[in-house]
C-alpha positions as CSV (number, residue, x, y, z in Angstrom):
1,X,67.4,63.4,2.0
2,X,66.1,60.2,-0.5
3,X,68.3,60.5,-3.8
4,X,69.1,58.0,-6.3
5,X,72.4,56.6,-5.4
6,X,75.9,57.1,-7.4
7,X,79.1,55.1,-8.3
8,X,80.5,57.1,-4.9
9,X,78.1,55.2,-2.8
10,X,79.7,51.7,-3.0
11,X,81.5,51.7,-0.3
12,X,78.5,52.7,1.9
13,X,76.0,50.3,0.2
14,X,78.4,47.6,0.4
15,X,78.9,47.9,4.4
16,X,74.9,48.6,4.7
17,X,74.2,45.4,3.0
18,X,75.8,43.6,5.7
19,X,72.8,44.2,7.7
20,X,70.5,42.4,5.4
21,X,73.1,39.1,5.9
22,X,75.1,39.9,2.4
23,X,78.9,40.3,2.2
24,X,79.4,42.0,-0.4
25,X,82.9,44.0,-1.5
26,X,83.1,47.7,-1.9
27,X,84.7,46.5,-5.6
28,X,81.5,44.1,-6.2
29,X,78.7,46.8,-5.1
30,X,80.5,49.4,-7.4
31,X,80.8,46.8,-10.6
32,X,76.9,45.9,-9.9
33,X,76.1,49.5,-9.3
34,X,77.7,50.6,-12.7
35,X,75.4,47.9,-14.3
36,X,72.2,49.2,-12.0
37,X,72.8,52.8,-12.8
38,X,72.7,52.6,-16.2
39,X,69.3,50.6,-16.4
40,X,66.4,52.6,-17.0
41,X,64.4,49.8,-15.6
42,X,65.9,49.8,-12.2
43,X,66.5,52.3,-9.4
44,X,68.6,52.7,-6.2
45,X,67.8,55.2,-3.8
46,X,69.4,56.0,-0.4
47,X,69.2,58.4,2.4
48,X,71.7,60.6,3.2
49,X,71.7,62.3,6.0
50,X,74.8,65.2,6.5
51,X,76.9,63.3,4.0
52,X,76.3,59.7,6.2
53,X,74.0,56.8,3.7
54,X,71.9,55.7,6.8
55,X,69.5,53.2,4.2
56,X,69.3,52.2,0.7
57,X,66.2,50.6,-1.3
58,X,66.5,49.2,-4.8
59,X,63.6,48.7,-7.1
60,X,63.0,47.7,-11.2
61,X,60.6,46.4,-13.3
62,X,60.1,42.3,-13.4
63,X,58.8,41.6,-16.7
64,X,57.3,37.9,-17.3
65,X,54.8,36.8,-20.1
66,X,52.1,36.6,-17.5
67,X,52.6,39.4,-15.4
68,X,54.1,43.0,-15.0
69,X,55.2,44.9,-11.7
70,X,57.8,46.8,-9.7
71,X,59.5,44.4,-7.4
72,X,61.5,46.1,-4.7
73,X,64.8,44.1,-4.5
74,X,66.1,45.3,-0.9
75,X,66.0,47.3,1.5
76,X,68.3,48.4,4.3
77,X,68.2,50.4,7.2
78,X,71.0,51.3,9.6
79,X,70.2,50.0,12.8
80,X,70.6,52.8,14.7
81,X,68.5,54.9,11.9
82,X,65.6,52.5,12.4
83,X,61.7,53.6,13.1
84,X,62.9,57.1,12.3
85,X,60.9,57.3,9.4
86,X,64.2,56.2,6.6
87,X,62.3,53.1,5.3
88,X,58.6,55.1,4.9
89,X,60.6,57.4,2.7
90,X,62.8,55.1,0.7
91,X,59.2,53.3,0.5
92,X,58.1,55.8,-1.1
93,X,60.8,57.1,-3.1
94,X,60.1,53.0,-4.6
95,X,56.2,53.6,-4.6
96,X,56.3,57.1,-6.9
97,X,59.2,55.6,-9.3
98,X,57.2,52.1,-9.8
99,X,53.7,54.9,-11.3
100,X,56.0,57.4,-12.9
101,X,57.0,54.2,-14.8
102,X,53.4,53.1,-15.6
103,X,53.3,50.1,-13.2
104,X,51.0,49.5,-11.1
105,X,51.6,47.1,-8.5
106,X,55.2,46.8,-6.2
107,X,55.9,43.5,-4.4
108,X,58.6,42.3,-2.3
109,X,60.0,39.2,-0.7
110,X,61.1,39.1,2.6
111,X,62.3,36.1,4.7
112,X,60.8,34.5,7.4
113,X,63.1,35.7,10.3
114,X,62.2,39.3,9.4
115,X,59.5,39.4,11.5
116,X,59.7,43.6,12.1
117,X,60.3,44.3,8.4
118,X,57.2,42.5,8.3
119,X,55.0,44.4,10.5
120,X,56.5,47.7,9.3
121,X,55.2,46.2,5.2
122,X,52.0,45.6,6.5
123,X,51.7,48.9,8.5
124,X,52.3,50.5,4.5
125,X,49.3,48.2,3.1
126,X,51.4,45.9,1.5
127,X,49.2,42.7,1.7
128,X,50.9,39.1,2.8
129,X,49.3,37.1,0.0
130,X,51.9,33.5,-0.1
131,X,54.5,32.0,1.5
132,X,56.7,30.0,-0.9
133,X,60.0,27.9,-1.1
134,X,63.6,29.5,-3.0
135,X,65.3,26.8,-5.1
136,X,68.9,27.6,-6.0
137,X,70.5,25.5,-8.5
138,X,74.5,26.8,-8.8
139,X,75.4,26.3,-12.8
C-alpha cells in the first residue's frame, strides 16, 4: 500500500536510507520529517506492506526564476523488495502528486554508480538529458 508517510515512520525511513549510502538518525529523519510534513510543497510516500515500510520516495516542487518542476528527491527500495513492482508505484504515487499540483515535468538526479536505478528510470520514460558535476561548499 503507497501512503504518505507520518512522524511514526522515522525510524523506518531512517534505517531505509541507509541503502541509498545516508546515515541518518531515527532523531534526525523525525526532526526533518516534522519539517517535510508540514510543507504543502513536498511529499513523502512509502510502501507499507503488513505494517513492514519496504520503500520510500520523496518529491516537491523546485521553484527557480527560470524554471518550474517536481524534482523527486530519493528514492529507496528494500533490497530484498526490489523488481517487485515498490518503485513503479512510489513512481507513480510522485508522477500523480507532481499534476494534481499543476506541474508538469518531474526530474531526478541519480549518481553514476546507480547503474540499475538507471535502467529501471529509463524503462518509465524518464529521458537522460545531462551529466553534470556537484560542488559542495561547507559554510
Amino acid at each position: 500500500m503507497i501512503r504518505l508517510a507520518t512522524l511514526d515512520d522515522a525510524q523506518d525511513i531512517a534505517q531505509l536510507t541507509l541503502q541509498l549510502g545516508y546515515n541518518i538518525s531515527q532523531e534526525t529523519a523525525r526532526k526533518r520529517l516534522t519539517h517535510l510534513l508540514s510543507a504543502t510543497d513536498h511529499a513523502l510516500y512509502v510502501f507499507e506492506n503488513k505494517d513492514l515500510l519496504s520503500g520510500w520516495a520523496h518529491i516537491y516542487i523546485k521553484r527557480l526564476i527560470e524554471l518550474e518542476y517536481a524534482e523527486i528527491g530519493g528514492i529507496v527500495v528494500k533490497k530484498n523488495n526490489r523488481r517487485s513492482g515498490v518503485g513503479l508505484k512510489l513512481m507513480q504515487a510522485c508522477e500523480e502528486w507532481a499534476k494534481a499540483s499543476k506541474i508538469d515535468e518531474v526530474r531526478l538526479r541519480s549518481g553514476e554508480q546507480r547503474a540499475e536505478a538507471h535502467t529501471f528510470y529509463l524503462n518509465l520514460g524518464y529521458e537522460h538529458v545531462r551529466n553534470q558535476k556537484v560542488f559542495i561548499k561547507k559554510v
